[in-house]
N, CA, C and O atoms as a DFTB+ gen file, in Angstrom:
428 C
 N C O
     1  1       0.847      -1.182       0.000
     2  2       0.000       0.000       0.000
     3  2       0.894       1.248       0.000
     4  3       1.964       1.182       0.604
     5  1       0.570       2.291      -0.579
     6  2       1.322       3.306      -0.701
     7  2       1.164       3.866       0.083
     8  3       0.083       3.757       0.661
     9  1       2.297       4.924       0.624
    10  2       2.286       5.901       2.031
    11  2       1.363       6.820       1.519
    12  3       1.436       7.498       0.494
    13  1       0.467       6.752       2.385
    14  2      -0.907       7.684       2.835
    15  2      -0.670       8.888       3.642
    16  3      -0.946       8.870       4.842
    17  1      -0.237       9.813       3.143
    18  2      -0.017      11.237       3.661
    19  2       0.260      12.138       2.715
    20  3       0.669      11.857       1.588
    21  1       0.032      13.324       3.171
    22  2      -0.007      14.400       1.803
    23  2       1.462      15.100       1.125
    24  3       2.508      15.541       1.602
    25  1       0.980      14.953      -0.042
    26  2       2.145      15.426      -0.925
    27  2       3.169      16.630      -0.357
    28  3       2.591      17.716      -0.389
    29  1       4.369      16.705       0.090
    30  2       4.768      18.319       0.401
    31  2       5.669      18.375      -0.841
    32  3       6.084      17.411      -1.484
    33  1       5.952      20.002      -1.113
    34  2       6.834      20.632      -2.082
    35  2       8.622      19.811      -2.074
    36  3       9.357      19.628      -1.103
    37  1       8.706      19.688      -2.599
    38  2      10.418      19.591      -2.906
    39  2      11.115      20.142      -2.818
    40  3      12.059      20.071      -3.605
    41  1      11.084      20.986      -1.862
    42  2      11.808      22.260      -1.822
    43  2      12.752      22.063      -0.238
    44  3      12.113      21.656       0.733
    45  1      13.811      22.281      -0.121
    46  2      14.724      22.596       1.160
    47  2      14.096      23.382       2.249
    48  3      14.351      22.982       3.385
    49  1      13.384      24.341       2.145
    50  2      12.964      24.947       3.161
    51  2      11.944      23.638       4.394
    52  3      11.971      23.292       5.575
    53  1      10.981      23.258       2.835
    54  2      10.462      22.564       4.077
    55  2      10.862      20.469       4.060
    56  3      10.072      19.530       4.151
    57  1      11.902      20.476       3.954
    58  2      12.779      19.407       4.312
    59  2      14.179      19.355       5.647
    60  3      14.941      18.571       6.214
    61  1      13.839      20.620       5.590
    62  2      14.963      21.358       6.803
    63  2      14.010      21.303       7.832
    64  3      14.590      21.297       8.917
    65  1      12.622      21.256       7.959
    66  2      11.413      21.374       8.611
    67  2      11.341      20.297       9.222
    68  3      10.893      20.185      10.363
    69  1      11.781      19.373       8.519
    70  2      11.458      17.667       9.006
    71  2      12.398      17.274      10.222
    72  3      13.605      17.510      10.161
    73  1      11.863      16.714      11.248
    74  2      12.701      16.109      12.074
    75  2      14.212      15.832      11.883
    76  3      14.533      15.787      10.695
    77  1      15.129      15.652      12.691
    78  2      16.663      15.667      11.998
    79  2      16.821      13.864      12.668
    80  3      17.745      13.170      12.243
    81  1      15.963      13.377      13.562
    82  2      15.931      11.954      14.066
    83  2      14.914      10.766      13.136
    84  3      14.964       9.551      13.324
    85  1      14.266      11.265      12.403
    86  2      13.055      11.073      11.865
    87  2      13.405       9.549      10.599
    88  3      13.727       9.659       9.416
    89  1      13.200       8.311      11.360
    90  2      13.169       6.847      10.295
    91  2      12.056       7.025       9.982
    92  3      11.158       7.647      10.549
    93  1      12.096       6.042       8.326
    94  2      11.292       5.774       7.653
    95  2      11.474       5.896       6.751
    96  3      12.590       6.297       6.418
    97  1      10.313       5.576       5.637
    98  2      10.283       5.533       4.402
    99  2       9.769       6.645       3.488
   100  3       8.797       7.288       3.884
   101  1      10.403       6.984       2.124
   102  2       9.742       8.113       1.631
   103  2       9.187       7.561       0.267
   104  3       9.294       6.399      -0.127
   105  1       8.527       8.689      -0.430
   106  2       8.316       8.700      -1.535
   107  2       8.683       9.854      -2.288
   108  3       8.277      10.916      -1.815
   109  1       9.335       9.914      -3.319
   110  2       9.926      11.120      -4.287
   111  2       8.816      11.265      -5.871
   112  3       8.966      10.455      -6.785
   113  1       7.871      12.282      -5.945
   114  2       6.913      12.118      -6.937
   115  2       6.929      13.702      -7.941
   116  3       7.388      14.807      -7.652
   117  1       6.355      13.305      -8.950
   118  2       6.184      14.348     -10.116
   119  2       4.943      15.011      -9.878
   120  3       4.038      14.553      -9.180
   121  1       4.929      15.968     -10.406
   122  2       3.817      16.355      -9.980
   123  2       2.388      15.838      -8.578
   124  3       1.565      14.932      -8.708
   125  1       2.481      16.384      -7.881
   126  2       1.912      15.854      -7.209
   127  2       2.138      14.325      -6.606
   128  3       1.735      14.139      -5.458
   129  1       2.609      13.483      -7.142
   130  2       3.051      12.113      -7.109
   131  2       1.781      11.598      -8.513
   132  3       0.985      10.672      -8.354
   133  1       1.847      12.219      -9.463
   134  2       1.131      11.508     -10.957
   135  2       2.480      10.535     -10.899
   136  3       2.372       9.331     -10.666
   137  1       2.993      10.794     -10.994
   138  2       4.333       9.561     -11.230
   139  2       5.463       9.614     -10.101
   140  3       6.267      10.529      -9.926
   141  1       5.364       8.646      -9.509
   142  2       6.782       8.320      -8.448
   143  2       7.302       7.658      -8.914
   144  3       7.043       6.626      -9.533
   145  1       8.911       8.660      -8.448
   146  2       9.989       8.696      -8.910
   147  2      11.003       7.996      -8.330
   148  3      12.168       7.933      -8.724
   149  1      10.320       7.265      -7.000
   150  2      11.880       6.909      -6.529
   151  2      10.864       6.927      -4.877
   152  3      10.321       7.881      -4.320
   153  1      10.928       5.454      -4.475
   154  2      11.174       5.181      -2.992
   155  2      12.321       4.720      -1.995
   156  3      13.127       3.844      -2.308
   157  1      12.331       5.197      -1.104
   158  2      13.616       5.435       0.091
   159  2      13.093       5.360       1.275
   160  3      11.914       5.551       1.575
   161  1      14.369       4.951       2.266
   162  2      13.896       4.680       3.197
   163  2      15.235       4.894       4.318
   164  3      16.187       4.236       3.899
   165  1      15.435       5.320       5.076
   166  2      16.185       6.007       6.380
   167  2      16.209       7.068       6.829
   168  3      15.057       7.440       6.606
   169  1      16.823       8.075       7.449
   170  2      16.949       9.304       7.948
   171  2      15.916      10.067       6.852
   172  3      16.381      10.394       5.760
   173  1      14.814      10.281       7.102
   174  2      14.129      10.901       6.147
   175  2      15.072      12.107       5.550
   176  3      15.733      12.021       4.515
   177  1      14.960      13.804       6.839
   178  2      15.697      14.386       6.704
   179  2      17.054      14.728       5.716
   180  3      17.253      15.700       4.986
   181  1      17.946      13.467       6.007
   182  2      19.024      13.517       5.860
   183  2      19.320      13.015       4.340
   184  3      20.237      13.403       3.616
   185  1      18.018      11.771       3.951
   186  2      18.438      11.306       2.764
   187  2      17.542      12.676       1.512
   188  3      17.955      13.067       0.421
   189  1      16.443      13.019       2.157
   190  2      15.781      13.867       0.819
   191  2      17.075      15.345       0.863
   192  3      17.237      16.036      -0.142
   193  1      17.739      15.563       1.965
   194  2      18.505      16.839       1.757
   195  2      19.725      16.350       0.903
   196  3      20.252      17.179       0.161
   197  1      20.233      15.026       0.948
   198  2      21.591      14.475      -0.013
   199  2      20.771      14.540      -1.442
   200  3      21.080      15.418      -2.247
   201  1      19.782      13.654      -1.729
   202  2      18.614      14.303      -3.186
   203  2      18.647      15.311      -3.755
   204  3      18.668      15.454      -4.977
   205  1      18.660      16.427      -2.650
   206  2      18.316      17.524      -3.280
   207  2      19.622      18.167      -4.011
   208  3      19.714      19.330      -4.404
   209  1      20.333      17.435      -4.079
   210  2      21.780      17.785      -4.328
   211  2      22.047      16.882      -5.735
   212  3      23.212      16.945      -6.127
   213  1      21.295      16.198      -6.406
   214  2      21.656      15.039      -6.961
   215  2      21.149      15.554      -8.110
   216  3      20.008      15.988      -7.954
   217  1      21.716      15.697      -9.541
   218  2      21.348      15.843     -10.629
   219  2      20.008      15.641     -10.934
   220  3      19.169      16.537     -11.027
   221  1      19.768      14.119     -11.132
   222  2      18.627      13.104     -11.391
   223  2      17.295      13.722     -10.599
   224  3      16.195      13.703     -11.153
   225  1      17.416      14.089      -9.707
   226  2      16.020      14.332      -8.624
   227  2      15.876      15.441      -8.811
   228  3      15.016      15.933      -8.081
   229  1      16.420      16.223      -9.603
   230  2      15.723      17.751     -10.449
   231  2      14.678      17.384     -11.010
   232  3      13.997      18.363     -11.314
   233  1      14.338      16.666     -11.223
   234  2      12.628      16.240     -11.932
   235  2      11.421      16.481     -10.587
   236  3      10.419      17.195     -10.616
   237  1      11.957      15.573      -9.399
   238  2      11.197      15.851      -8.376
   239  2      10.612      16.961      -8.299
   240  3      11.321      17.891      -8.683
   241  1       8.712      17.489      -7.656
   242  2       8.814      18.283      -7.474
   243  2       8.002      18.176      -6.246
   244  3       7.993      19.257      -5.659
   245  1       7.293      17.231      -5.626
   246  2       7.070      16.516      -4.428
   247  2       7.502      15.324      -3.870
   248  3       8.187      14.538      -4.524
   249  1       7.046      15.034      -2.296
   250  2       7.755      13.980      -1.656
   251  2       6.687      13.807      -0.719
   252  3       6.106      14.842      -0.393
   253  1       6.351      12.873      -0.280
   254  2       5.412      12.078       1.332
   255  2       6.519      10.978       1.839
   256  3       7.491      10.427       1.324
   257  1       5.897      10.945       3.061
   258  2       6.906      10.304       4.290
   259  2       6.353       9.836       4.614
   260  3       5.172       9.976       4.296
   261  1       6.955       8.437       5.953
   262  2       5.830       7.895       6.568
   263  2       7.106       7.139       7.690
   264  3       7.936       6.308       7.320
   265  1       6.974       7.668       9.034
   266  2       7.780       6.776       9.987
   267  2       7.830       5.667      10.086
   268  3       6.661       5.340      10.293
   269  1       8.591       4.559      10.078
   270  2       8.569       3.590      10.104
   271  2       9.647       2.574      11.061
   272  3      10.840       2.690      10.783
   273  1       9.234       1.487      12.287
   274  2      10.483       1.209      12.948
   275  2      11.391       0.016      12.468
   276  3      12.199      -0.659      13.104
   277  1      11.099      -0.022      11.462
   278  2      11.814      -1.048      10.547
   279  2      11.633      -0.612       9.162
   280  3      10.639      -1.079       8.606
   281  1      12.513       0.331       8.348
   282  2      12.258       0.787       7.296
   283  2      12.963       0.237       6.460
   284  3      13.165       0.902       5.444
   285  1      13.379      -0.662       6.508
   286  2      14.331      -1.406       5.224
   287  2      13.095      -2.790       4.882
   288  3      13.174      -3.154       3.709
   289  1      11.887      -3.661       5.817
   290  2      10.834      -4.284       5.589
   291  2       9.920      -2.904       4.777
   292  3       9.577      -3.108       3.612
   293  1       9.630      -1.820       5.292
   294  2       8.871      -0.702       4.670
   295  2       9.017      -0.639       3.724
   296  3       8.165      -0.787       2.848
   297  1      10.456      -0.333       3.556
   298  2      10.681       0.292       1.887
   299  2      10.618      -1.061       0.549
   300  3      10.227      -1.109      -0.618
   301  1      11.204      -1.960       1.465
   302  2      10.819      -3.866       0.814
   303  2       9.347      -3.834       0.240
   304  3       9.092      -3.901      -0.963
   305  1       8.494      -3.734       1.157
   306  2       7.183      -3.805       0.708
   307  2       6.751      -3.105      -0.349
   308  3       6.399      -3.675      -1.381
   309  1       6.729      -1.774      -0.205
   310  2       6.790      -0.481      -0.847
   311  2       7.112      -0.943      -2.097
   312  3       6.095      -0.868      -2.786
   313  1       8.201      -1.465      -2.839
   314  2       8.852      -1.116      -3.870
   315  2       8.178      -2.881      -4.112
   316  3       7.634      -3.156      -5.182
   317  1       8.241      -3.390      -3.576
   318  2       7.475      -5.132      -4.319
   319  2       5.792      -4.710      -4.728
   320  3       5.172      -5.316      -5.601
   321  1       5.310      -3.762      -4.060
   322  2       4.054      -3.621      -4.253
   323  2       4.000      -2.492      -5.887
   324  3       3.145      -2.566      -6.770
   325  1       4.783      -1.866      -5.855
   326  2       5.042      -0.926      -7.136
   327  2       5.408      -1.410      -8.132
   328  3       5.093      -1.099      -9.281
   329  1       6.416      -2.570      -7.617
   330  2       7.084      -3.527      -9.511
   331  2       5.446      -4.552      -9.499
   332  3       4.862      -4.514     -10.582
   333  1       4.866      -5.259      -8.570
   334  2       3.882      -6.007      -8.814
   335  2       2.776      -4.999      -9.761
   336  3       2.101      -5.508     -10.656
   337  1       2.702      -3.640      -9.458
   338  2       1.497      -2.557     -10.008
   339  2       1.897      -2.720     -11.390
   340  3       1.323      -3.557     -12.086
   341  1       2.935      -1.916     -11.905
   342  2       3.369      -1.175     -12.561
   343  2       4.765      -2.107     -13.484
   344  3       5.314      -1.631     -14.478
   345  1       5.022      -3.084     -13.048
   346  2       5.792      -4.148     -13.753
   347  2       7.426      -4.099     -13.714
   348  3       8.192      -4.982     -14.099
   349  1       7.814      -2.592     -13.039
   350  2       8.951      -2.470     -13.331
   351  2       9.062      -1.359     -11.891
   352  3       8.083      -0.730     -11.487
   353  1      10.343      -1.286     -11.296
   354  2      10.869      -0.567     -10.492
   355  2      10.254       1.155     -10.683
   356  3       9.845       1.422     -11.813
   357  1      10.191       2.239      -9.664
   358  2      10.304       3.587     -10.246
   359  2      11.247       4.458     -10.628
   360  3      11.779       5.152      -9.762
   361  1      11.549       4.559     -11.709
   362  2      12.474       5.711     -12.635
   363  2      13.627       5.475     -11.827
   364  3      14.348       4.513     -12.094
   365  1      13.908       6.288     -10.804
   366  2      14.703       6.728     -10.114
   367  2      15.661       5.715      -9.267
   368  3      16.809       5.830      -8.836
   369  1      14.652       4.636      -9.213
   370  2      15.044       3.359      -8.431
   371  2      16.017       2.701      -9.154
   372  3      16.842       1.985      -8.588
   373  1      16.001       2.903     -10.565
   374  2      16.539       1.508     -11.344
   375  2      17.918       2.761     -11.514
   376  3      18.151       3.768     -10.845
   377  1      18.750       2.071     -12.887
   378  2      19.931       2.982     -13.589
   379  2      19.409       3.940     -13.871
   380  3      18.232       3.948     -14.232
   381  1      20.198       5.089     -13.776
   382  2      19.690       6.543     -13.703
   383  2      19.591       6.851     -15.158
   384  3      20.507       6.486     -15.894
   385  1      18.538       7.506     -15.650
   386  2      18.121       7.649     -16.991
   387  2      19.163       8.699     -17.906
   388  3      19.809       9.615     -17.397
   389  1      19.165       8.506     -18.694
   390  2      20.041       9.482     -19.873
   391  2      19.015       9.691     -21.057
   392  3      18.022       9.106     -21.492
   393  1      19.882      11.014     -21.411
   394  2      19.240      11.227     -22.827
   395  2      18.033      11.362     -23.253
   396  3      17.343      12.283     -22.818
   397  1      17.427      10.255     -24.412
   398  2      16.097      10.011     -24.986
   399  2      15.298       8.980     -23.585
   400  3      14.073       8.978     -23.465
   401  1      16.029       8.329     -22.820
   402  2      15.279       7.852     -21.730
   403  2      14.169       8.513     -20.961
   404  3      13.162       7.945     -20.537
   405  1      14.485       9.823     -20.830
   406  2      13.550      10.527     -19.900
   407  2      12.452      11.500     -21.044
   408  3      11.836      12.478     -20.620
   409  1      12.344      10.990     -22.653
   410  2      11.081      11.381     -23.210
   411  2       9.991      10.331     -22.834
   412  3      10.133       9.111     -22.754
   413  1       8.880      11.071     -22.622
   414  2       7.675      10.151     -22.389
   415  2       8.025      10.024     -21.245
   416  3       6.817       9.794     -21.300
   417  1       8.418       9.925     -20.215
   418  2       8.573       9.516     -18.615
   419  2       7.582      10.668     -17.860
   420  3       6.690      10.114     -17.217
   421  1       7.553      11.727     -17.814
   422  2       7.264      12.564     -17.326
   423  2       5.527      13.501     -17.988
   424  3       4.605      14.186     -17.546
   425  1       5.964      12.951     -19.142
   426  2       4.618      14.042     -19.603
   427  2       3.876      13.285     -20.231
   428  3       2.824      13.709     -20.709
């Protein structure tokens, strides 16, 4: 089941907002989450602020969270339930896209 909480902006201000102790699992989405881009799972905080630094996750333009006390089973689930949906890993998850890869992905 997908993390059930509301979309926030992609933006640093309010990722600096987030707890600095804070496990669990995330979600990285396009618009709104029309397409997720990429699930994660540890230091919430710490891993969406290393992201925001990362070439590839310039597409991002939202993210949802969800605490979790075992987030490596979380993010397991998470991502078996998304290749079972959708047939294949999300974007971001697999080899990082190049080129003509990222036509049609997004729009």
């Amino acid at each position: 089941m997908p993390i059930k909480a509301e979309w926030v902006a992609f933006k640093l201000e309010n990722i600096r907002l987030l707890p600095s102790n804070l496990m669990g699992v995330y979600e990285c989405g396009h618009k709104r989450g029309s397409k997720v881009l990429y699930i994660g799972k540890g230091n919430i905080r710490a891993r969406l602020l290393a992201h925001a630094k990362e070439k590839e996750f310039g597409i991002v333009t939202h993210f949802r969270k969800r605490r979790a006390d075992n987030p490596d089973d979380a993010e397991d689930r998470l991502l078996s339930e998304y290749k079972r949906k959708y047939g294949k890993l999300p974007l971001l998850n697999k080899n990082k896209p190049s080129g003509d890869q990222w036509k049609g992905i997004l729009y």
